[in-house]
N, C-alpha and C positions, 0 to 999 in steps of 0.2 A: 504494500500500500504506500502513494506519496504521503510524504510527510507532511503536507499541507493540509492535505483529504484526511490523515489522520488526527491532526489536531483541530479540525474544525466539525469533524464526529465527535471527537474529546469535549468541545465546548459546547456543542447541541444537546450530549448526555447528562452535562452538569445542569444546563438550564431545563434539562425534564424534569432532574431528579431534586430541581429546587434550592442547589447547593451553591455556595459561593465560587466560583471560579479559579481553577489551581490549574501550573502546569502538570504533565503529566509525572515531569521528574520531580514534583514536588508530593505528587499521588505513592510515587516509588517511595521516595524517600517517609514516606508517613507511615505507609506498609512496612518497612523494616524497621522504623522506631517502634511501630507497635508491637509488633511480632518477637524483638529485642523484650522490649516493657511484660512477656507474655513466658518470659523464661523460653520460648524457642530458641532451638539448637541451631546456631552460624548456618551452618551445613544445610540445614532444612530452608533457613531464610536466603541463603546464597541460590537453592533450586528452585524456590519461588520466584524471586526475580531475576533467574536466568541469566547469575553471573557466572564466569569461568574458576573466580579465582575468590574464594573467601576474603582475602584481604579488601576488595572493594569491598566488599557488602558492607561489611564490618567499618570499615575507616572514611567510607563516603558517601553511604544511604543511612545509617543507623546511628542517631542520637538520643543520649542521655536525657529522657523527661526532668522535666523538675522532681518529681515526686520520687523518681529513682536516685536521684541527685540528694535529693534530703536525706532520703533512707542513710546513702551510701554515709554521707558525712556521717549522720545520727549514729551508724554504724562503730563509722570509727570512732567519735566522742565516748560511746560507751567502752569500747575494748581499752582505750587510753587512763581508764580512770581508773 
């Protein structure tokens, strides 16, 4: 499919489905924070989005929510004390 055909089905889908407007690599990228936030295994989120190589998934689709961000600190405050 061109990639112009495809991101203008991308945007017809968002406005059925009601939703605010995101690229598609911004769709990807939410998908693998989620899936991250969900205790999924790299490996399983790397076959989702049909990367080759776990290090992408991991170090350019998948970030730290806040809430796992607090944890983690929260985390460490307790083991410190």
């Amino acid at each position: 499919m061109e990639p112009r055909n495809f991101n203008r089905s991308w945007d017809a889908r968002c406005a059925r489905a009601g939703v605010r407007k995101i690229t598609v690599h911004d769709a990807r990228r939410t998908c693998a924070t989620l899936l991250v936030d969900l205790d999924v295994h790299p490996r399983v989120i790397m076959q989702v989005l049909r990367h080759a190589e776990v290090s992408v998934t991991m170090e350019i689709y998948s970030q730290a929510s806040s809430d796992a961000t607090r944890d983690a600190l929260k985390r460490l405050g307790e083991s410190l004390r």
